[in-house]
Structure formats: C-alpha cells, structure tokens
C-alpha positions as CSV (number, residue, x, y, z in Angstrom):
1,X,-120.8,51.7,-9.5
2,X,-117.9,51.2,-7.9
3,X,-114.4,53.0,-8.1
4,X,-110.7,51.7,-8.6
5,X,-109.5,50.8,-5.2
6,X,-105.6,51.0,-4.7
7,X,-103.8,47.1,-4.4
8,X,-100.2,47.4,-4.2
9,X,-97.8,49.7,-4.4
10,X,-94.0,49.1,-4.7
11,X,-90.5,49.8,-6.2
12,X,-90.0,48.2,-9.4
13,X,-87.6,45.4,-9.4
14,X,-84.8,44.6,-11.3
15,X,-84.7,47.8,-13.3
16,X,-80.9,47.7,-14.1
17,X,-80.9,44.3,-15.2
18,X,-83.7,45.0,-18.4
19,X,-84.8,48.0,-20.7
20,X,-85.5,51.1,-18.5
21,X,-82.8,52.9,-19.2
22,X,-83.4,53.1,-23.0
23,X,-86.4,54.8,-22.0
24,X,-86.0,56.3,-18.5
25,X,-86.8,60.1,-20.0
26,X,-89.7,58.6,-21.3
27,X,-90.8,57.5,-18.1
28,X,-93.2,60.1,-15.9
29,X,-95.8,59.8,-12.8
30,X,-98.9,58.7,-14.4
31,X,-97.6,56.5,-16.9
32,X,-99.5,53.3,-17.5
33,X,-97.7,50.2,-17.8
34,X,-98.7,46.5,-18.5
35,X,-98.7,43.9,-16.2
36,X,-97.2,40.1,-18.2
37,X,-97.3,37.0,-16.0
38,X,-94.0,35.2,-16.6
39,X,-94.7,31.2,-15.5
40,X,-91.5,30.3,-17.2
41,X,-89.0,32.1,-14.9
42,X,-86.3,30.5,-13.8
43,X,-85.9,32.5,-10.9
44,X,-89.5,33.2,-9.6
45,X,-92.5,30.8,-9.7
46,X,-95.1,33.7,-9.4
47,X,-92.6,36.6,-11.7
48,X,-95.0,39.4,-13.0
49,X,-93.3,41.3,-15.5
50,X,-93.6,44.7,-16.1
51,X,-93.3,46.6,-19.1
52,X,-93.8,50.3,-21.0
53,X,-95.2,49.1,-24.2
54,X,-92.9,47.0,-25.7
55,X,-90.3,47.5,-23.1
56,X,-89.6,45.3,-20.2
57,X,-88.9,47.6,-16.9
58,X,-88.6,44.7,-14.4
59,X,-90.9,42.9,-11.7
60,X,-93.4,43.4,-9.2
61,X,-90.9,42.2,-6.3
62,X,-90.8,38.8,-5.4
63,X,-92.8,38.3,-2.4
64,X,-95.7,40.9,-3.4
65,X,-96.5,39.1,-6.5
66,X,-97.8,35.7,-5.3
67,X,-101.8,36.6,-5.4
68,X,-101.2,39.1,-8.5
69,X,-99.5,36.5,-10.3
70,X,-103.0,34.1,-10.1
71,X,-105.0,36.9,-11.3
72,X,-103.1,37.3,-13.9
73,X,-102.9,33.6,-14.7
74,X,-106.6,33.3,-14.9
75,X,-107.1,35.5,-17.3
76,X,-108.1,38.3,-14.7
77,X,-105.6,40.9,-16.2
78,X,-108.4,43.7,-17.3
79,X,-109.0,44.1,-13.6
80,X,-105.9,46.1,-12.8
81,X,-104.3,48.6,-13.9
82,X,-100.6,49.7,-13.4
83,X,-99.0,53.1,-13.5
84,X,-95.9,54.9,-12.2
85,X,-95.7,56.7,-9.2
86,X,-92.6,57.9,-8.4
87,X,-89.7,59.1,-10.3
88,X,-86.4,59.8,-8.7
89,X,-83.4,60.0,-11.1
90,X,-80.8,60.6,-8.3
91,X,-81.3,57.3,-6.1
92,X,-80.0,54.0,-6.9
93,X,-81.8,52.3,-10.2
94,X,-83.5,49.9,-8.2
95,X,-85.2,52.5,-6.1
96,X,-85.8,55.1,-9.1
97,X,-89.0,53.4,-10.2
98,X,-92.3,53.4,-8.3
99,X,-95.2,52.0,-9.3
100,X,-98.7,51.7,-7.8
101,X,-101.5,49.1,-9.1
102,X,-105.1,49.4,-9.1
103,X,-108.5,46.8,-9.0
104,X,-110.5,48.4,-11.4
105,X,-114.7,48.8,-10.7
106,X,-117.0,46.9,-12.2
107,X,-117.6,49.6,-14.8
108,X,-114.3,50.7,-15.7
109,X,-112.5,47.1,-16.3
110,X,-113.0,45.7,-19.9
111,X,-114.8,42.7,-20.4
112,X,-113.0,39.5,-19.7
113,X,-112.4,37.6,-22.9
114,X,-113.5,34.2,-23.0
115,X,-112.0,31.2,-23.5
C-alpha cells in the first residue's frame, strides 16, 4: 500500500485580505485545512481556496495552483490532504502561513463519490 507522498508546499496567499486573523491563535503546525476550488474568481481562473473549517485563510498562490485546481474540479479532492506547516507571527502576514499538501495512498484517501 502506498504512502502520502508530499505535492506542494507554499506560503499561503492572500492571508490579510480574508479571515486568518480572527483565528490566527487557533492556527498551529499540523493543522488540517480544506482545499475549495473557486471557478468563479474574478481574479484567478485556477483560484483554490483555502480554509480552517468555516474560515477562509487565502489561496494556494497563483501560479502553483493550475494542476491542483483540475484535481479538484474533477471531483479528485479526497486525494489530498492539506495542513499547516509553518507558523511565524513576527513576519509579514503574507509570509506567516505555511502550508504543505499531500497525494494521499491508495488506502488512506476516501472513496471518490460518484456522480
């Protein structure tokens, strides 16, 4: 059986322009997060929204988020996973945030749902 293999890894974009600082203390290495394919952005064609629960963080950045974005728009979401990485409170709020995504194995990814 395979084993998660690491896909992308990355600051989060656009941090200061959404929710994270409502829940920056909530925010810790480890943390999962969702990935939400965003079609209907104005200012991306391939945006990939990322949120902690109900809270939208930002985007994978623009220009690492082509091939994700397809995935995702396929219905392939239950392959990856998505978690924080890094943490730093001191930099600049678009460099606080890092986060790291994952393919899943064959055995850990949930079934897809069909259509």
């Amino acid at each position: 059986m395979e084993k998660r293999r690491h896909y992308a890894h990355f600051r989060l974009a656009g941090f200061s322009y959404w929710e994270g600082a409502a829940v920056f203390d909530e925010l810790k290495v480890g943390t999962p997060l969702t990935l939400r394919r965003e079609a209907d952005n104005a200012f991306d064609p391939y945006a990939v929204a990322i949120y902690y629960g109900e809270h939208k963080l930002g985007f994978v950045p623009r220009g690492e988020n082509h091939e994700l974005s397809k995935f995702l728009e396929m219905g392939h979401g239950a392959w990856f996973e998505a978690r924080i990485n890094r943490v730093s409170p001191t930099e600049e709020p678009e460099q606080q945030i890092g986060v790291v995504v994952h393919l899943l194995g064959a055995g850990e990814a949930p079934e897809a749902e069909k259509a």
